[in-house]
C-alpha positions as CSV (number, residue, x, y, z in Angstrom):
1,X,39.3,-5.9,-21.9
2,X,35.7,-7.2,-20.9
3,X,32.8,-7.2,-23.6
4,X,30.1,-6.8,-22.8
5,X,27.2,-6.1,-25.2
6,X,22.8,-7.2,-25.9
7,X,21.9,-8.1,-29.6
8,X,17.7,-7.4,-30.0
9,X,15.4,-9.2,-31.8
10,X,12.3,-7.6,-32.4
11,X,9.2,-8.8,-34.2
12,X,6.1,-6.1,-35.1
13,X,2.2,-8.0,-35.8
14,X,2.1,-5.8,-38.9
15,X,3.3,-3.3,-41.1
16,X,3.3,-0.7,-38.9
17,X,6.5,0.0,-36.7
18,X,5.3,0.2,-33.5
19,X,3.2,-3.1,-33.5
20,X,5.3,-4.9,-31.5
21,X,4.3,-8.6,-30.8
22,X,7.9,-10.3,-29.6
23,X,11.0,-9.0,-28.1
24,X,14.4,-11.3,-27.2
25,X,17.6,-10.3,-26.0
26,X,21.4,-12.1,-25.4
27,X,23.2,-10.3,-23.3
28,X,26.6,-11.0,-23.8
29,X,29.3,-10.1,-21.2
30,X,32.9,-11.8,-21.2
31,X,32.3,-14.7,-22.9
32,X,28.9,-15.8,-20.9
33,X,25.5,-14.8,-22.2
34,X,22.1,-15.0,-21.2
35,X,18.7,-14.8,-23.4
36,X,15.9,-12.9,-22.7
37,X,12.3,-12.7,-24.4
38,X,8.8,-11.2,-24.2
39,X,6.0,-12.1,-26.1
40,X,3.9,-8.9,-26.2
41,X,0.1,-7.8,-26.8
42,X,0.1,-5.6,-29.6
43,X,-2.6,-2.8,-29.4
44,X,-4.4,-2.9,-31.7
45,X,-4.2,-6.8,-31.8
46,X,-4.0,-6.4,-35.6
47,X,-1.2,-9.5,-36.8
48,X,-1.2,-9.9,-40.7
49,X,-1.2,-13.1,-42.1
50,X,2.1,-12.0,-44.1
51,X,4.1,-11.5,-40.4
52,X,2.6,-14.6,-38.7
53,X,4.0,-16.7,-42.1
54,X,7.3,-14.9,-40.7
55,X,7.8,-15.3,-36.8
56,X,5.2,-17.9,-36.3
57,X,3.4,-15.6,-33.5
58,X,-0.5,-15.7,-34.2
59,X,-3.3,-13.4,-32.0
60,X,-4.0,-16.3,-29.2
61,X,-0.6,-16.3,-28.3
62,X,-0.7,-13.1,-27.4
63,X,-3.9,-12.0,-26.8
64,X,-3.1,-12.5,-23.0
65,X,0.2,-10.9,-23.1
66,X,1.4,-7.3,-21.5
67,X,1.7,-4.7,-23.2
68,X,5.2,-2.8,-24.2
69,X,3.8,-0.2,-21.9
70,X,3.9,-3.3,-19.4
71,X,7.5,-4.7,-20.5
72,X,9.2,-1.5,-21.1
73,X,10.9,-0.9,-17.6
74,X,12.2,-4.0,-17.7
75,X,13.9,-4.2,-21.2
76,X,15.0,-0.2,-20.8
77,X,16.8,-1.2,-17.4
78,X,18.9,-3.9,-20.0
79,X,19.3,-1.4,-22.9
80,X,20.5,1.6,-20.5
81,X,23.2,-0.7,-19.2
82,X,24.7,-2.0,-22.2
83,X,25.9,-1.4,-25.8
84,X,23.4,-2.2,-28.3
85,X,24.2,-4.5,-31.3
86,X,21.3,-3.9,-33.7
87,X,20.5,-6.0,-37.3
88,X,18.1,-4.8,-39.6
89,X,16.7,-7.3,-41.8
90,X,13.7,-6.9,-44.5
């Protein structure tokens, strides 16, 4: 039976849900896996103090960054191919 399956972490620069700043991936498949990340210019570039204590991401390291407009064909070509493990942590 082959396994095959991409675990998402996903970090927002605020409040808000749809502030994305960071996005990795492992894809996992049979044993063998492979990681994947974007750092991403969130738009606004609004990070709070409380979420850069969190993930450590702060405006200059992404104020030069794409977009999720930019990165999204890329990451939905991995999520349309494989089963989605997702973890929701507050």
């Amino acid at each position: 039976m082959s396994i095959k399956f991409v675990a998402i972490d996903f970090e927002t620069a605020n409040a808000r849900r749809n502030s994305a700043c960071s996005l990795g991936m492992i894809l996992y498949d049979n044993g063998e896996y492979s990681r994947k990340s974007w750092l991403i210019k969130p738009e606004p570039l609004d990070l709070h103090p409380f979420n850069i204590q969190i993930h450590g991401i702060t405006p200059q390291m992404v104020c030069n960054a794409p977009t999720f407009k930019e990165v999204w064909h890329e990451i939905r070509d991995i999520l349309e191919t494989n089963i989605i493990e997702f973890k929701f942590q507050q």
